[in-house]
Backbone bond lengths (Angstrom), bond angles and torsions (degrees), N, CA, C in turn:
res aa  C-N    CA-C-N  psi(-1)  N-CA   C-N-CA  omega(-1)  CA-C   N-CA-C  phi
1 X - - - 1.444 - - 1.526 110.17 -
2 X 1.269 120.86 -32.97 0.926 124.58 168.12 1.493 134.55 -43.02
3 X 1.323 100.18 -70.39 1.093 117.68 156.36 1.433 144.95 -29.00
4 X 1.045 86.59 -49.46 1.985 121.14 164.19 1.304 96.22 -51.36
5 X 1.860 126.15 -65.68 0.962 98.68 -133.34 2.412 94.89 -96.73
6 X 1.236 79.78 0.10 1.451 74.88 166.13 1.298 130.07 -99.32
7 X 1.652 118.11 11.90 1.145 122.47 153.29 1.669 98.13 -90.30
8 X 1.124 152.48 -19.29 1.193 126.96 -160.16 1.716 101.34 -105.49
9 X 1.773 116.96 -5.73 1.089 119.91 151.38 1.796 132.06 -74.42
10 X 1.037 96.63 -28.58 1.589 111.58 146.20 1.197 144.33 -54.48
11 X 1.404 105.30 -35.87 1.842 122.87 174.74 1.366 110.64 -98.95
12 X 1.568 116.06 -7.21 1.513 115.68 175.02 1.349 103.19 -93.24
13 X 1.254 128.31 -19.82 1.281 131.71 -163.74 1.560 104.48 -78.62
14 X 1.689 88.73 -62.51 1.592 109.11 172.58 1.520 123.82 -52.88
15 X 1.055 120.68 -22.19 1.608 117.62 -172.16 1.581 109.38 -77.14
16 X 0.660 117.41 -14.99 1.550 132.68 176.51 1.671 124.31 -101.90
17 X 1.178 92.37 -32.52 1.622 98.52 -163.00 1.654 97.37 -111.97
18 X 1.482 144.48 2.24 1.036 127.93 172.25 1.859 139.74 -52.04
19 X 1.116 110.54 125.33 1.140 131.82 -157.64 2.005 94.83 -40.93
20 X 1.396 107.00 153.38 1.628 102.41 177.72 1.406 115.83 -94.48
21 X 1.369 118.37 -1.62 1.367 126.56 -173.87 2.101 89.29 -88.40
22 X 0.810 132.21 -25.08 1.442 138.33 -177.38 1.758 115.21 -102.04
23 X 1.390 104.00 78.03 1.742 101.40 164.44 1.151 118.23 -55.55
24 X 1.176 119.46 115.29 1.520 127.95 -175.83 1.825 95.98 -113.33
25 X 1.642 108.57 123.79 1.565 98.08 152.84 1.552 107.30 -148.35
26 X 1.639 97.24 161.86 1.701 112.59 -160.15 1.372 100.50 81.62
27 X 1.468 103.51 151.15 1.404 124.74 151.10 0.974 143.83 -95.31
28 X 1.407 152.41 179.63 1.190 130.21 -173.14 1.724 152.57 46.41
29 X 1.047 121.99 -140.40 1.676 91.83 148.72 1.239 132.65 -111.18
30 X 1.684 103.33 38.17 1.536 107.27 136.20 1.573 115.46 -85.41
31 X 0.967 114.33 -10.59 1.631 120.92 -175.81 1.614 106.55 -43.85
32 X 1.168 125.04 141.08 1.310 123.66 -179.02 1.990 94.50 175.46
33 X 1.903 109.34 171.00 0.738 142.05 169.29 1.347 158.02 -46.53
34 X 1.141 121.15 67.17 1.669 116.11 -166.49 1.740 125.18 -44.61
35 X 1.237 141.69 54.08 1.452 141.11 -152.54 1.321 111.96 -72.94
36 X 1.504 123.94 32.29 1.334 109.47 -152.37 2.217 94.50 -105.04
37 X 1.355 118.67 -5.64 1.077 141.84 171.74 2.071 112.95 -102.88
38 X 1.257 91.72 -3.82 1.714 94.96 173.87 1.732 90.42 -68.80
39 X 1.559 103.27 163.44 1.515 127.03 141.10 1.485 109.27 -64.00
40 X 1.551 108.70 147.36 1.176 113.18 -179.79 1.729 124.55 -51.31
41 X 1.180 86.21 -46.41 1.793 92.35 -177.68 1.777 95.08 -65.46
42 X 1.204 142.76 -38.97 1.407 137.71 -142.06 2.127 76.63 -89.97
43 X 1.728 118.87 -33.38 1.328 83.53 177.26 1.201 115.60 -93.45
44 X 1.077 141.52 15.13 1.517 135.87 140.18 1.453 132.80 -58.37
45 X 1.365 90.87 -36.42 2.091 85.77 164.01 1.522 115.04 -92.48
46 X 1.597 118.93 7.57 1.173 109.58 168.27 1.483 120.80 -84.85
47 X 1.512 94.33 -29.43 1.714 112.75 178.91 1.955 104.99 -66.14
48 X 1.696 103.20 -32.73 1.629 82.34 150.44 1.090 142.60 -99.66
49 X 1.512 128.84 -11.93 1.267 132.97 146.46 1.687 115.42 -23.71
50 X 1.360 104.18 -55.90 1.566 122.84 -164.98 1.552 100.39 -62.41
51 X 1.137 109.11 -47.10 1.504 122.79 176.69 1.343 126.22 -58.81
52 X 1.624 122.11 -66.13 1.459 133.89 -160.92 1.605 81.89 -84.99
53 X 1.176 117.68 -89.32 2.019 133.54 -148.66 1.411 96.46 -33.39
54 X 1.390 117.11 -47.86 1.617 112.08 -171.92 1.567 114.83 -75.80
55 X 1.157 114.24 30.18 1.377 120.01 168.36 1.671 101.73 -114.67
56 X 0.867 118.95 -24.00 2.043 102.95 163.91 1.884 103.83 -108.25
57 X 1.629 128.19 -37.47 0.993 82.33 -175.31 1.458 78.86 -154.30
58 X 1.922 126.08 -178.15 1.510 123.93 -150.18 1.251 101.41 -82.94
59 X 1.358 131.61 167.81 1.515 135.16 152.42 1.513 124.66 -31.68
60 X 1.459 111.75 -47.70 1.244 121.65 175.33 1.536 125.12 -46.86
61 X 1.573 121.32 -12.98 1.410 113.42 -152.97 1.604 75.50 -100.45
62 X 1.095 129.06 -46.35 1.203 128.38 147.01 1.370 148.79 7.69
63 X 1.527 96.55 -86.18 1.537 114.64 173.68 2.052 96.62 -74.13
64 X 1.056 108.19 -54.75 1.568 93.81 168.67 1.474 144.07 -24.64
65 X 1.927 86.92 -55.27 1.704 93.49 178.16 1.678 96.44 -64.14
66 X 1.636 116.84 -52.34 1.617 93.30 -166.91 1.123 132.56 -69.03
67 X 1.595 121.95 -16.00 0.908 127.23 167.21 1.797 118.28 -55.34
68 X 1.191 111.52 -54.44 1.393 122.64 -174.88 1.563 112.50 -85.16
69 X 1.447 130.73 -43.02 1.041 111.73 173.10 1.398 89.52 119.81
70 X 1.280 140.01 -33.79 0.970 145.56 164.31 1.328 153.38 -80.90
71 X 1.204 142.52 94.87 1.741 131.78 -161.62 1.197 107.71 -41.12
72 X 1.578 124.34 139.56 2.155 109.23 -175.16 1.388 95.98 -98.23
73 X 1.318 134.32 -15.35 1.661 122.71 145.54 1.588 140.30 -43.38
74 X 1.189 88.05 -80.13 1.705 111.70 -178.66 1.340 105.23 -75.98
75 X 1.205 144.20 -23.21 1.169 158.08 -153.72 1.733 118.41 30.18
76 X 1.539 107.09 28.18 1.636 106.52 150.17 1.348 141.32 -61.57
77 X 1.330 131.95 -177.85 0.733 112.72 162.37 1.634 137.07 -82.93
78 X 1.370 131.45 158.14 1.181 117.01 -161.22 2.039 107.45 -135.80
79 X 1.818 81.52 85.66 1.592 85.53 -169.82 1.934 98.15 -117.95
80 X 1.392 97.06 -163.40 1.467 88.57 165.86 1.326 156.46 -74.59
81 X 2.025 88.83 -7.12 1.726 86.61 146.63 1.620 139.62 -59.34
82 X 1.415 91.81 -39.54 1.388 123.42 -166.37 1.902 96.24 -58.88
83 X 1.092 91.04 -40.86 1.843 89.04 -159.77 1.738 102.50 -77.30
84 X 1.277 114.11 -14.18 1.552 125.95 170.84 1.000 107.96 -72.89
85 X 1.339 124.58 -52.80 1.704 136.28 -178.76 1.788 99.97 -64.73
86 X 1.299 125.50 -44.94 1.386 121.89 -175.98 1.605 109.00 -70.88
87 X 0.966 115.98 -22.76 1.712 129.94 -171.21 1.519 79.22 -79.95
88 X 1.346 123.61 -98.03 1.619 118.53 -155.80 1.948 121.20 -49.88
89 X 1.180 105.31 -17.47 1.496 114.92 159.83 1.594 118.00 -84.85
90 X 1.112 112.07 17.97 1.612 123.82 -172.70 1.360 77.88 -136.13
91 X 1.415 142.92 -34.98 1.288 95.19 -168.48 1.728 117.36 -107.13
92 X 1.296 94.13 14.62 1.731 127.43 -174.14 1.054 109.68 -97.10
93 X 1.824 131.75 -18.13 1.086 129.54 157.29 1.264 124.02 -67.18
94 X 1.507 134.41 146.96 1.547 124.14 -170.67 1.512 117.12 -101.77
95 X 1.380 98.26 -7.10 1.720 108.27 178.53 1.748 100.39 -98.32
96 X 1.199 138.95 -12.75 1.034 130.15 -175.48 1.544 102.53 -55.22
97 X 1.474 123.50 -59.44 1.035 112.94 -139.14 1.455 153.09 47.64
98 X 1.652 95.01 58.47 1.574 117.75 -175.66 1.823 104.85 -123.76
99 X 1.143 100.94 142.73 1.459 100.57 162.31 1.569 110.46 -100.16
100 X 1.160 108.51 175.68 1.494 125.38 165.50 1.370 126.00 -51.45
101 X 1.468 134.03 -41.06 1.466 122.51 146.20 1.414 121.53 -45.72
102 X 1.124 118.85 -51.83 1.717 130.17 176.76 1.384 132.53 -31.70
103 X 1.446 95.78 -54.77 1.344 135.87 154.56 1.230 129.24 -64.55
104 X 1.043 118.65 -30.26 1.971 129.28 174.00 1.891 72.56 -88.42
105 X 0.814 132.87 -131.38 1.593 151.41 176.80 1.694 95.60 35.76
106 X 1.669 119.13 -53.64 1.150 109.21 -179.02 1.099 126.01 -84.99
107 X 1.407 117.20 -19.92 1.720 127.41 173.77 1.096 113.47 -72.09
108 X 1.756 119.86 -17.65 1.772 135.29 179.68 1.546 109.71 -62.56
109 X 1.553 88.50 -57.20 1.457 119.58 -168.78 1.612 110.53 -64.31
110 X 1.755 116.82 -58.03 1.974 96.23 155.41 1.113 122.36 -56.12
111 X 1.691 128.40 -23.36 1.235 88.56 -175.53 1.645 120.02 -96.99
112 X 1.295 114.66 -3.94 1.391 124.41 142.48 1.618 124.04 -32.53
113 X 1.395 101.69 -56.74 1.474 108.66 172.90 1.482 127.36 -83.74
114 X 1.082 114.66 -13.47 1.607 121.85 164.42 1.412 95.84 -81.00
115 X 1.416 128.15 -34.50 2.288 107.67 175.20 1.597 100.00 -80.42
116 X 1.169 121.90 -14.18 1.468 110.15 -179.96 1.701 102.16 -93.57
117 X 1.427 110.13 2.95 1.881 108.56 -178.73 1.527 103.07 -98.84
118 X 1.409 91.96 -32.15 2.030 94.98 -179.95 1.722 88.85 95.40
119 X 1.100 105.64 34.24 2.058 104.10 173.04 1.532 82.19 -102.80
């Protein structure tokens, strides 16, 4: 319960206050990414972001941590260590189904979006 309710103190905060370097549209877990201002390569690892991550859990947990700085689970912090450590535990999982480009591509791509969040 906890947990819960400090992700939903997180998404109240955030819904309003999201950074302008980060197009955010939809809510919830339709929530997802505007890439149409990415670099080309940054929209190629979004097209796998979009692809692989949303097979265990929505975009939003996502756009949250970078937005806020914070994981809306664990409630660490969620900088560019963090997204290295989430990349090699993504690729250590056996249901993910990611390889090692995939994974470099998506760990590129937050941390692209954490300098475009101002984290």
């Amino acid at each position: 319960m906890k947990k819960f309710l400090v992700t939903m103190l997180l998404l109240a905060a955030t819904a309003s206050s999201a950074h302008a370097g980060l197009k955010v549209v939809g809510r919830g877990d339709a929530m997802r990414l505007d890439p149409t201002s990415f670099p080309p390569a940054m929209k190629a690892n979004y097209d796998v972001m979009r692809t692989k991550c949303v097979k265990c859990h929505t975009l939003e947990r996502t756009i949250v941590a970078i937005q806020t700085g914070v994981a809306p689970i664990s409630g660490q912090p969620f900088d560019r260590t963090a997204t290295k450590a989430y990349g090699i535990k993504m690729l250590r999982k056996p249901d993910s189904n990611m390889t090692k480009p995939e994974v470099k591509a998506t760990v590129d791509l937050m941390n692209y979006l954490l300098s475009e969040a101002g984290q």
